[in-house]
C-alpha positions as CSV (number, residue, x, y, z in Angstrom):
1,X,-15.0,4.5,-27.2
2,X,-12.6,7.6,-26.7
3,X,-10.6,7.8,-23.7
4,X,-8.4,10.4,-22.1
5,X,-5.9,10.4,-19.5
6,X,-6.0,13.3,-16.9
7,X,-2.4,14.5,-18.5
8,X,-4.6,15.1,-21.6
9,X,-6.2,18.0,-19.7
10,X,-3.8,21.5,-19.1
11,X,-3.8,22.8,-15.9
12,X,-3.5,26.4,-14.5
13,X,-0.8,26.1,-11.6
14,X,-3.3,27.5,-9.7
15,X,-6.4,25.7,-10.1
16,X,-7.7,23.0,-8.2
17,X,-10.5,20.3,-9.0
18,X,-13.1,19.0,-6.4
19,X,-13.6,15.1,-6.8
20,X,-15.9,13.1,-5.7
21,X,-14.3,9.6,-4.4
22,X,-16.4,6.5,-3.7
23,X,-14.8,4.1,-1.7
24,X,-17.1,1.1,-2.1
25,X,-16.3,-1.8,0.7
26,X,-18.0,-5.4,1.4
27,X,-19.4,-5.8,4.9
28,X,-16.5,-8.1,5.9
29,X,-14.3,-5.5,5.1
30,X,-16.2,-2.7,6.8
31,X,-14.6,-1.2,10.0
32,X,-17.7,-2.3,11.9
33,X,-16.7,-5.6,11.7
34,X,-12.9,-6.0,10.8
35,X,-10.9,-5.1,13.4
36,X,-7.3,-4.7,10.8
37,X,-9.9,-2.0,8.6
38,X,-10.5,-0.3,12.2
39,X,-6.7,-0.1,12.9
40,X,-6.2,1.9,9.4
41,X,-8.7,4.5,11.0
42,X,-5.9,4.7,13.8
43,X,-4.0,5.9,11.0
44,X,-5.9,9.0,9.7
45,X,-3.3,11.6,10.9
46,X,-1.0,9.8,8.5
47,X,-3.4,10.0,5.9
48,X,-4.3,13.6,6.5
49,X,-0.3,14.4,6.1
50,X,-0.3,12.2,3.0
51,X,-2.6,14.4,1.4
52,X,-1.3,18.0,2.6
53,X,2.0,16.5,0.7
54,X,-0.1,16.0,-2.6
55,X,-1.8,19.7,-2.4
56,X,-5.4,17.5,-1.4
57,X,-7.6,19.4,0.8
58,X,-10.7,17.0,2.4
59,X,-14.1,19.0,1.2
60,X,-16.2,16.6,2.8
61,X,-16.2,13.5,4.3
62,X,-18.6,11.2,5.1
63,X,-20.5,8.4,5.0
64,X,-23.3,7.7,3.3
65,X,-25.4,5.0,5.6
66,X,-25.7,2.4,5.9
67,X,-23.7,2.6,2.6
68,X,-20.4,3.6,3.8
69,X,-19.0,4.9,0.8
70,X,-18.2,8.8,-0.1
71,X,-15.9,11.4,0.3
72,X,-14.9,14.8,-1.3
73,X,-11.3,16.3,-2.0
74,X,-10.2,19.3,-3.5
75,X,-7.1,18.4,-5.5
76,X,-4.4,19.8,-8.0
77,X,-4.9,16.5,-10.3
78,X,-6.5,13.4,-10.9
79,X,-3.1,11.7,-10.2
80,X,-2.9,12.8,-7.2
81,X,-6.2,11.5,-5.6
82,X,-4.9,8.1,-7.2
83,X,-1.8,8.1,-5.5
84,X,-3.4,9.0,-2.4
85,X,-5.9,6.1,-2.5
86,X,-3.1,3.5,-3.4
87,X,-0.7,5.0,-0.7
88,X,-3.3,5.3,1.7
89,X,-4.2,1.7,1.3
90,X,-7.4,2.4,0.3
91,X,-7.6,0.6,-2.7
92,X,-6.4,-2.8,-0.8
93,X,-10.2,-2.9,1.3
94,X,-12.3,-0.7,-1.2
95,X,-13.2,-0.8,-4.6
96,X,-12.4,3.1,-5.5
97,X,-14.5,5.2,-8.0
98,X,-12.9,9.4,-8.5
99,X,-14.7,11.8,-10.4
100,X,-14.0,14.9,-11.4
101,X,-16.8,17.6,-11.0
102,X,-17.9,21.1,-12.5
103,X,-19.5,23.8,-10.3
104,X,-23.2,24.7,-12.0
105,X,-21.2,28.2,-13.5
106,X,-18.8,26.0,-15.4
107,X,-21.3,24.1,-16.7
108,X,-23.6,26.6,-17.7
109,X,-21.4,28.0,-19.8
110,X,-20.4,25.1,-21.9
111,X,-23.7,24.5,-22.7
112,X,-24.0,27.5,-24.9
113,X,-21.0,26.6,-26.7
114,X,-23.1,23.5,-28.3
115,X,-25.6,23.2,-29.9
116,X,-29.0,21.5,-28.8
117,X,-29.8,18.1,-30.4
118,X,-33.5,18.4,-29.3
């Protein structure tokens, strides 16, 4: 198995990555019925500053019910939507999941730099 940290990849100063972040919490951790995980919702302004500081811009979020677990950010790195889960406290009540996507352009052209196997 090969792995590769984000610091692997080069970055244009410019160029930003959407992520997908899934922010997977048990029901006795769920806002709906812990009232310290509703206090941290007090906290979103905070959390909204944290980001601007990291160069994260919210795409989307959401919640996927009864699921309660997905949101979207637009961000300079990998790193960055890390630290912002472990500043944010995210990661104390949540099991956290970030990928990185591709738009359907990007992909379509690295497909015809392979070669199909079938």
């Amino acid at each position: 198995m090969i792995f590769f940290k984000a610091t692997d990849v080069i970055y244009q100063a410019d160029q930003s990555w959407i992520f997908v972040v899934i922010a997977e919490h048990s029901p006795n951790l769920c806002p709906h019925s812990n009232a310290i995980a509703r206090k941290q919702l007090d906290r979103l302004p905070e959390f909204n500053e944290m980001a601007r500081k990291l160069g994260i811009d919210r795409v989307f979020e959401g919640i996927l019910v009864p699921e309660h677990k997905v949101f979207m950010v637009k961000s300079p790195s990998f790193e960055a939507v890390r630290k912002l889960m472990v500043d944010t406290g995210l990661v104390q009540r949540n099991t956290i999941t970030i990928h990185q996507t591709e738009s359907l352009e990007e992909f379509a052209k690295e497909i015809h730099s392979t070669a199909p196997i079938f």
